[in-house]
C-alpha positions in Angstrom: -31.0 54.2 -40.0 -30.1 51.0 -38.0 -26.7 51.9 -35.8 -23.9 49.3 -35.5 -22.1 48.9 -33.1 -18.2 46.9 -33.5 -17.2 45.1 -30.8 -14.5 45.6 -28.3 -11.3 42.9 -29.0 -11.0 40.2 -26.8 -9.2 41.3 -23.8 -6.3 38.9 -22.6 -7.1 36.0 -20.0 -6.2 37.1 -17.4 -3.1 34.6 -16.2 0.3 34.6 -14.2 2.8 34.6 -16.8 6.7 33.8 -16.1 7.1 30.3 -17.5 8.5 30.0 -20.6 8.0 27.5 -23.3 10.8 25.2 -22.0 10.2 25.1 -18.8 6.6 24.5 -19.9 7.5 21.3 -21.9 10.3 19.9 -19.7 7.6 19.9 -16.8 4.7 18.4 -19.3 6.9 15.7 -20.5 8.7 14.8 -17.2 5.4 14.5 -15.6 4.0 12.1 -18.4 6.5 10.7 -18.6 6.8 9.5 -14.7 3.2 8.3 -14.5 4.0 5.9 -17.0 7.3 5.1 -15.2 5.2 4.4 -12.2 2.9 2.3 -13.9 4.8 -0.4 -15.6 7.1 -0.6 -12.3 3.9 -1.3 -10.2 3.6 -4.4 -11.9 6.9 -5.8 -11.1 6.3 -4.6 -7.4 3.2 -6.6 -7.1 4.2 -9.6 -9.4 5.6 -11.8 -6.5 1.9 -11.3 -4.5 -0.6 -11.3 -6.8 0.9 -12.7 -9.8 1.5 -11.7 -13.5 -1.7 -12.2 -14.3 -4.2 -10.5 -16.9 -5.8 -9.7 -13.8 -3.0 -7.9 -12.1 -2.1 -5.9 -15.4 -5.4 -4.9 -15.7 -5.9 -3.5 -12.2 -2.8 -1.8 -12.5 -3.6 -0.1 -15.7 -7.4 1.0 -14.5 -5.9 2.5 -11.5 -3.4 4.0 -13.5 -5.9 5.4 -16.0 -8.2 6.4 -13.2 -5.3 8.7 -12.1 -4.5 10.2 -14.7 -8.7 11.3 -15.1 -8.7 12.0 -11.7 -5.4 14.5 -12.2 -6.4 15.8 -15.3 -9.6 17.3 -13.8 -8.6 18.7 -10.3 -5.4 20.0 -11.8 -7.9 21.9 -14.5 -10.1 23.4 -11.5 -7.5 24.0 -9.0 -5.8 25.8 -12.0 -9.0 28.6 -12.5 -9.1 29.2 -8.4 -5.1 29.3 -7.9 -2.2 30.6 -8.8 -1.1 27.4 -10.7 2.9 28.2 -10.5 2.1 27.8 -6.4 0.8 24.0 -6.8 3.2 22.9 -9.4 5.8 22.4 -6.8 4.2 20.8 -4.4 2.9 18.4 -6.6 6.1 17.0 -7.9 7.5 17.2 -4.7 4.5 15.3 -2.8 4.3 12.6 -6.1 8.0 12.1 -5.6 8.6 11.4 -1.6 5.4 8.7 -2.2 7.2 7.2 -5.8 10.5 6.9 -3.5 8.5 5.3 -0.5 6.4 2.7 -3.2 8.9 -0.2 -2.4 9.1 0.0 1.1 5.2 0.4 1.6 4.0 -2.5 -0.9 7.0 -5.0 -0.2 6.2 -3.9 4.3 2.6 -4.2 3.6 3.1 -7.8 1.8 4.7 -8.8 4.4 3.0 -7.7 7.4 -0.8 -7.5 6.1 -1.1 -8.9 2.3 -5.3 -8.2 2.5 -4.7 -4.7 2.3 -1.8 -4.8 -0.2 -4.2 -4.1 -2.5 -5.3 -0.7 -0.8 -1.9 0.3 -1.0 -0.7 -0.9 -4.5 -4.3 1.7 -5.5 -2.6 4.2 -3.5 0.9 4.4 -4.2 -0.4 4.4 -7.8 -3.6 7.2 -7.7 -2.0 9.8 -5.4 1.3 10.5 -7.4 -0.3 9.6 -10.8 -3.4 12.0 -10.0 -0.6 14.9 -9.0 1.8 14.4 -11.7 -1.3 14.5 -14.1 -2.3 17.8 -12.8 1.0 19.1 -13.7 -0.3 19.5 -17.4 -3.3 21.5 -17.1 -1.6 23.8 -14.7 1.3 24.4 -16.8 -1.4 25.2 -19.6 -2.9 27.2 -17.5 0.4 29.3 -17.0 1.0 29.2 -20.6 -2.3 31.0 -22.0 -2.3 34.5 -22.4 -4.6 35.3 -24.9 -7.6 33.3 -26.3 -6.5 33.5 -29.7 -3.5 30.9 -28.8 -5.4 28.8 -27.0 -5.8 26.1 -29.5 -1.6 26.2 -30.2 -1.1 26.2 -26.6 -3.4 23.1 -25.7 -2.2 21.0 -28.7 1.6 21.6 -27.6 1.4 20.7 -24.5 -1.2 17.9 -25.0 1.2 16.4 -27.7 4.5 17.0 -25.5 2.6 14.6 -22.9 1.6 11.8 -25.4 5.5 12.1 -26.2 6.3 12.1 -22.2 4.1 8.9 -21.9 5.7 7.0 -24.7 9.6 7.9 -23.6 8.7 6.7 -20.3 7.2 3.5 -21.6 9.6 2.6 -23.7 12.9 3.5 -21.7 11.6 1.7 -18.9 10.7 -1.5 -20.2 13.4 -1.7 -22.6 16.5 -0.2 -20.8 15.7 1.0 -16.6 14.3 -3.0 -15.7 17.2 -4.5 -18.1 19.6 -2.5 -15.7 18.5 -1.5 -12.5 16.6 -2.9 -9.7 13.2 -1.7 -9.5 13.3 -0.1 -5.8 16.1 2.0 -7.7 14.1 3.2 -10.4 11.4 4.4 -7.8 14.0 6.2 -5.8 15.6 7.8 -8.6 12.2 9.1 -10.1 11.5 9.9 -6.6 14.4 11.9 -5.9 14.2 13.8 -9.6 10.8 14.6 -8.8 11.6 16.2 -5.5 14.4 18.2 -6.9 11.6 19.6 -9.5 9.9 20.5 -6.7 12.4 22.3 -5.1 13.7 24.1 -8.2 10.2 25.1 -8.9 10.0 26.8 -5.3 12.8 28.1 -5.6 12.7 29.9 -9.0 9.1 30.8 -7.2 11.3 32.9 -4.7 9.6 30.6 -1.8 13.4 29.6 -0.4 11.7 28.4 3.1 9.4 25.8 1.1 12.4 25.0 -1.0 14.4 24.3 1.9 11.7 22.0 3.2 11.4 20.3 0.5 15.3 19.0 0.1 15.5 18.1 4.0 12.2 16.0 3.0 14.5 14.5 0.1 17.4 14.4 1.8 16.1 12.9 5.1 13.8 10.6 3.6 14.5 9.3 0.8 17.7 7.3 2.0 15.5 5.5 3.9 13.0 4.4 1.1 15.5 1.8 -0.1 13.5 -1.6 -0.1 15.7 -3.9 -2.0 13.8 -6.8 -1.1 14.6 -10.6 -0.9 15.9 -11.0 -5.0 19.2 -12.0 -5.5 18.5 -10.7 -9.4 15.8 -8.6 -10.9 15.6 -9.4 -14.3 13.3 -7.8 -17.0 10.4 -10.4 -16.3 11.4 -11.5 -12.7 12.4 -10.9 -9.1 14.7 -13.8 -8.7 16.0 -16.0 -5.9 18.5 -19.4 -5.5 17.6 -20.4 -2.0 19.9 -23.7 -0.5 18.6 -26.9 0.4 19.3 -27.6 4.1 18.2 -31.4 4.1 20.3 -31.8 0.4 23.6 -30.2 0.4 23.2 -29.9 -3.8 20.2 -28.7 -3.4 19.1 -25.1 -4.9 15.0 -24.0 -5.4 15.1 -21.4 -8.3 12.1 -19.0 -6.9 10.6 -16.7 -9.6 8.5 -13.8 -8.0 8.0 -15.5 -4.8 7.1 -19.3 -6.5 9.1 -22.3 -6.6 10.1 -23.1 -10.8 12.5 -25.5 -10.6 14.7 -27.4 -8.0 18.5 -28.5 -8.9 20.4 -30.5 -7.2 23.8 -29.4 -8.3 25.9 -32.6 -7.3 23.4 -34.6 -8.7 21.5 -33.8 -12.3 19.6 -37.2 -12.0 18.2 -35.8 -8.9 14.4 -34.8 -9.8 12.4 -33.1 -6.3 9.8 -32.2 -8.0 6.6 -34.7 -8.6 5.9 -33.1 -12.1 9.6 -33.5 -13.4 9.4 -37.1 -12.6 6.5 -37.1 -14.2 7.5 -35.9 -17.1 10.5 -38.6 -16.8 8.4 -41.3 -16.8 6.9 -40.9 -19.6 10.1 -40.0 -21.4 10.8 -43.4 -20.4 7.5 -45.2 -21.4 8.2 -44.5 -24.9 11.9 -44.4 -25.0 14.3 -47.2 -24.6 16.8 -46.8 -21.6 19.5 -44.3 -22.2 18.7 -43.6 -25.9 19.7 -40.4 -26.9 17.3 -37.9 -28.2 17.0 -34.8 -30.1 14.5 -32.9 -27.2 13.1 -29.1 -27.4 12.3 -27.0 -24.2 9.6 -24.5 -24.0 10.7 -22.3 -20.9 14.4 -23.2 -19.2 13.9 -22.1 -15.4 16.6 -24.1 -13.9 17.4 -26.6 -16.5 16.3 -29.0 -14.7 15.1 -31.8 -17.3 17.8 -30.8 -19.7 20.7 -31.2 -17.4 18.8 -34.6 -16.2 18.6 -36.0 -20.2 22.1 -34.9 -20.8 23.3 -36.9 -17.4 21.1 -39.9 -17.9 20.6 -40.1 -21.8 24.1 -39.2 -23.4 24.6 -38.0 -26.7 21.3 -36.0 -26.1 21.0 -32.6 -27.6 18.6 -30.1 -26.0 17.4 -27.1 -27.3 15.9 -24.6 -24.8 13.6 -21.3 -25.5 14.0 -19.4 -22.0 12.6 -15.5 -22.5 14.0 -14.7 -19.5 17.8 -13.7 -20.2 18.9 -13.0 -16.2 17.3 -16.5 -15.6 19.8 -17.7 -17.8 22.2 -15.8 -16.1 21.6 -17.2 -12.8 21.4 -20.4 -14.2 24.9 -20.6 -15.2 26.1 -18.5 -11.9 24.3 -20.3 -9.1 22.9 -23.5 -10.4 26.2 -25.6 -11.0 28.6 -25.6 -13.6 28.2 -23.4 -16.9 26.2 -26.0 -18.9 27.3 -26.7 -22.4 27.6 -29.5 -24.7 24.3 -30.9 -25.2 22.5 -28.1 -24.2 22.0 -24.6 -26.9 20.2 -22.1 -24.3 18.3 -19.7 -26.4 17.1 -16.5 -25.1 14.0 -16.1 -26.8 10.1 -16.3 -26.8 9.1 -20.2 -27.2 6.4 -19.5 -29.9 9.0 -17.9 -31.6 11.6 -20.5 -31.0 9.2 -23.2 -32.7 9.0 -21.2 -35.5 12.4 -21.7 -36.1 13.0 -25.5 -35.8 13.1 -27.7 -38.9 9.8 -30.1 -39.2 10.6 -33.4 -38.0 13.5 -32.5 -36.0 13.0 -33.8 -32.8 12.1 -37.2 -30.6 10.3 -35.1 -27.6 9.0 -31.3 -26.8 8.8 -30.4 -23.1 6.4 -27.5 -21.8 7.4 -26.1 -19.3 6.7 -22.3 -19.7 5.0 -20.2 -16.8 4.0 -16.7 -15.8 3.0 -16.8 -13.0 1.5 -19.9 -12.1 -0.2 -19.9 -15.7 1.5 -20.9 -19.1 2.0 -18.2 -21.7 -1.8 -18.2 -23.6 0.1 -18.1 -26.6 1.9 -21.5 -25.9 -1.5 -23.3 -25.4 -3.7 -22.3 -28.5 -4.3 -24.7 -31.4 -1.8 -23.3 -33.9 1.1 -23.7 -31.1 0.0 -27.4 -30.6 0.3 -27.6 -34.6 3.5 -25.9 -34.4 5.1 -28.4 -32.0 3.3 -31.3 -33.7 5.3 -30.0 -36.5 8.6 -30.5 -35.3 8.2 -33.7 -34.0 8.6 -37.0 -36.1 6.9 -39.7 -36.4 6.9 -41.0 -33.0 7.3 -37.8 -31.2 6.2 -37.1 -27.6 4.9 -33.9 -26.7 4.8 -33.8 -22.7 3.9 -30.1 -21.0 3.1 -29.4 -17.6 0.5 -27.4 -16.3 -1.1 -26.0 -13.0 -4.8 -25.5 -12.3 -7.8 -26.1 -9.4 -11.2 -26.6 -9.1 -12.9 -27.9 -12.2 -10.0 -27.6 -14.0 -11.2 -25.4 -16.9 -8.0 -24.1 -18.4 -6.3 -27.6 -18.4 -9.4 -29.4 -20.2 -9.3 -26.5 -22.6 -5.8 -27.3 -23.3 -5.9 -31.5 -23.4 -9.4 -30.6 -25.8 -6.7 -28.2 -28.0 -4.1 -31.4 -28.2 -7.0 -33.8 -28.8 -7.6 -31.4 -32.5 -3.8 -31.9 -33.2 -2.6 -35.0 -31.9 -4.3 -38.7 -32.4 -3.3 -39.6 -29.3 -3.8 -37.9 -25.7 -3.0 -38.7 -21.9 -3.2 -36.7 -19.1 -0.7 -37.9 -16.2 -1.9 -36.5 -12.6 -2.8 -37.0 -8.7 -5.5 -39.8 -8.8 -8.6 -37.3 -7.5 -7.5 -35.1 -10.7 -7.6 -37.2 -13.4 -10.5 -39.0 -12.3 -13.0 -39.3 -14.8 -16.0 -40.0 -11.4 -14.4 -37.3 -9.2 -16.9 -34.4 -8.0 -13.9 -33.4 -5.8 -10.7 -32.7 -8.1 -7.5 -31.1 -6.3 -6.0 -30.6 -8.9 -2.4 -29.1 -8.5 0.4 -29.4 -10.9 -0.8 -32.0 -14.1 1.3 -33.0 -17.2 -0.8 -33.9 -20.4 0.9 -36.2 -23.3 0.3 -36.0 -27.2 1.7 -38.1 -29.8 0.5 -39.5 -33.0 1.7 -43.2 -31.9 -0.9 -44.8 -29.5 0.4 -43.7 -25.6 -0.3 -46.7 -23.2 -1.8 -45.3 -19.7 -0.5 -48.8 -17.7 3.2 -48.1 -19.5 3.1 -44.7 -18.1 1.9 -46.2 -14.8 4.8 -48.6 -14.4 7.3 -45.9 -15.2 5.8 -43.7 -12.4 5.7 -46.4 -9.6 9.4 -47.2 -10.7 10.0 -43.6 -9.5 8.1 -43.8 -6.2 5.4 -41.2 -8.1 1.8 -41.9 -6.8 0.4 -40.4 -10.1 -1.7 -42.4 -12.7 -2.4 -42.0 -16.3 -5.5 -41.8 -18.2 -6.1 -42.2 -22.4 -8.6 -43.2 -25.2 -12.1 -42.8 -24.4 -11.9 -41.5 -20.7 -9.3 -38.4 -21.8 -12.6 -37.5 -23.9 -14.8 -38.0 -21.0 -12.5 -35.8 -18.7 -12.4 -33.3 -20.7 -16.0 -32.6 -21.5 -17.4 -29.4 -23.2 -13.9 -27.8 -22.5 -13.9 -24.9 -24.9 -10.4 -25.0 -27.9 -8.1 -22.6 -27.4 -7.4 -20.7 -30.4 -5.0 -17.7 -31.6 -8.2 -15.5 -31.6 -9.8 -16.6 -28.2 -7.5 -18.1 -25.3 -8.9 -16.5 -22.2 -6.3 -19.1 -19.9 -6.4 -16.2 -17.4 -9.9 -16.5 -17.0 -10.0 -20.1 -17.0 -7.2 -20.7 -14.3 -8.6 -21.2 -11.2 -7.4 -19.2 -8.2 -4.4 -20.3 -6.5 -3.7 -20.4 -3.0 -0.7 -18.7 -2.6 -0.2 -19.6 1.4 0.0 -23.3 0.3 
């Protein structure tokens, strides 16, 4: 006869207990929810330095990522060797004095040695992300007491998190940046994450850590306050209005550390900028001397060219797509009177603006739309050219400005996008960049032209050299030879990004 034997039940895992299921998922979700916090304000800490480019979102989210795998897996092993209600302390404490410090060390380290701002960015990013990660697998670890619960127990705590991440994602990007200044978002995560730290020690019974910890947050953290150089943070931009000393109605409207519009507010028909007067010129090639027009704005900035049409072409009615609400703001607070009249300021992504205009509604539509130094993909694909062919009328003038170097890939992508919409192209530029011969193109800022009536490059030309503007004007057969093999942008494939060439930012 064959003996059985029954096997023994599964003896408990053996685990410190004393957390209870609160405590568990405020920790899981405040954790989450802080990583992402840190995350999305990263980019508006290094938007002034590197840009708001694909680039610097995607470093930012990589690192981020990297983190939180990083985290995730040292807080799992640490968790099987340790006493995991000893590290959970620590670790918001540690990822909160370095959250509260990120403004001071990335704006100092801009400042004083950009080459390793980089280096920092990474590592005012990994270090708190990586310990605020751990929290979740430590708490789990807490948590478990049998294996039979181990599945419930996981999938709480792992869904708690997802919940943590999206809270902090959305609160932050739709209400913290709206409302506060990003150095006091990081201090005020900073400082909540240090008093988790020392609640934690202290409901640990380790009073002398706890102590430690809130000297560390009350010593320190005062002194992580970095509000920087903005006069506004908005949601999309780290402002500044800085005077002109050699114009007395001068103001520079600086968005994340790069010049977007100059107004002179004494004198609206004032243009400093060679691209403006540019973009004048041609409003005059094809326009008779102070007729009015019905003109539509992509992107505001300063309101420079509306202000200059109201002041030089009355009866003119502008209508302005500016995304950036606190730009608007500052506009009517530091750049001269409140603006009114002619002018309908809508606050309000420009594709979407388009949408809403009647078809042949206006005389001209101006570009003028930047992140960065790089227009809004969506703004330059095929379907947006259509759209603003759309609006125009018959003899409509589409003039847009752009900014790119070397061989100028992104801005003969976009004049080859206008040449599949409009009949007629010019691009308006520095000599060496419109060039059809040149090997050696600066290139710079350079405003391109489309219109279904013919556009006359020496019309253009005379316009410019009535505004002591050394640019010139190409059309017709040698916009096609410019342009080359330049790819069309489309809705489903616009890489501008990619196509920009690199800007020199000490220029």
């Amino acid at each position: 006869m064959t003996g059985s034997t029954s096997q023994p039940p599964a003896a408990p895992v053996s685990a410190p207990a004393g957390m209870g299921p609160r405590t568990a998922a405020v920790l899981v979700f405040g954790a989450s929810a802080a990583v992402l916090v840190v995350e999305i304000v990263a980019l508006r800490l290094l938007a002034p330095y590197l840009g708001l480019t694909l680039e610097t979102s995607t470093m930012v989210i990589g690192v981020a990522l990297g983190a939180i795998a990083l985290g995730s897996w040292a807080g799992g092993w640490y968790a099987d060797r340790v006493d995991p209600r000893r590290l959970l302390g620590p670790a918001l404490a540690i990822s909160g004095v370095i959250v509260a410090f990120t403004p001071l060390l990335m704006r100092a380290t801009a400042e004083w040695s950009p080459p390793l701002l980089f280096l920092v960015a990474a590592g005012t990013i990994i270090v708190p992300g990586a310990l605020l990660s751990a929290v979740t697998p430590l708490v789990t670890k807490v948590r478990l007491t049998t294996i039979a619960e181990t599945g419930t127990v996981v999938g709480r705590l792992s869904s708690i998190g997802t919940v943590g991440a999206i809270v902090g994602t959305v609160v932050t990007g739709f209400v913290l940046i709206s409302h506060l200044p990003v150095s006091g978002i990081l201090l005020g995560l900073g400082g909540l994450l240090v008093l988790g730290g020392v609640v934690m020690e202290w409901h640990g019974r380790r009073r002398r850590s706890a102590a430690a910890l809130a000297l560390v947050v009350a010593a320190g953290l005062g002194s992580g306050v970095a509000p920087g150089g903005c006069d506004a943070e908005t949601r999309y931009h780290c402002v500044e209005v800085l005077a002109d000393p050699e114009r007395q109605g001068g103001r520079t409207l600086v968005l994340d550390g790069l010049r977007h519009s100059y107004v002179d507010i004494d004198d609206p028909t004032h243009l400093e900028f060679e691209y403006v007067r540019a973009i004048a010129a041609v409003t005059d090639a094809f326009f008779g001397p102070g007729e009015a027009l019905d003109a539509y704005h992509l992107g505001g900035g300063g309101l420079t060219f509306p202000r200059y049409l109201e002041e030089t072409r009355p009866g003119t009615r502008s209508v302005v797509s500016e995304i950036d609400g606190g730009v608007v703001d500052i506009d009517r607070q530091l750049l001269g009177p409140d603006f009114g009249g002619g002018i309908e300021v809508r606050v309000e992504d420009g594709r979407l603006g388009l949408r809403e205009l009647d078809g042949n509604s206006r005389d001209l539509v101006v570009g003028d739309a930047f992140g960065g130094v790089s227009v809004p993909w969506h703004l330059t694909t095929r379907r947006a050219m259509t759209d603003v062919h759309r609006v125009l009328d018959d003899d409509g003038v589409y003039a847009a400005n752009l900014i790119d170097h070397g061989d100028l890939a992104f801005a003969r992508a976009k004049v080859a996008t206008m040449l599949e919409v409009f009949e007629h192209v010019a691009v308006v530029g520095e000599p060496s960049t419109v060039d059809v011969d040149s090997a050696d193109r600066e290139g710079g800022n350079i405003v391109v032209v489309g219109s279904d009536r013919p556009l006359d490059p020496t019309a253009i030309e005379s316009a410019l050299d009535a505004r002591d503007t050394e640019w010139t004007a190409i059309a017709g057969d040698d916009v096609a030879t410019w342009v080359g093999d330049a790819q069309v942008l489309t809705d489903d494939h616009a890489p501008v990004d990619q196509l920009l060439q690199p800007y020199d930012f000490t220029s």
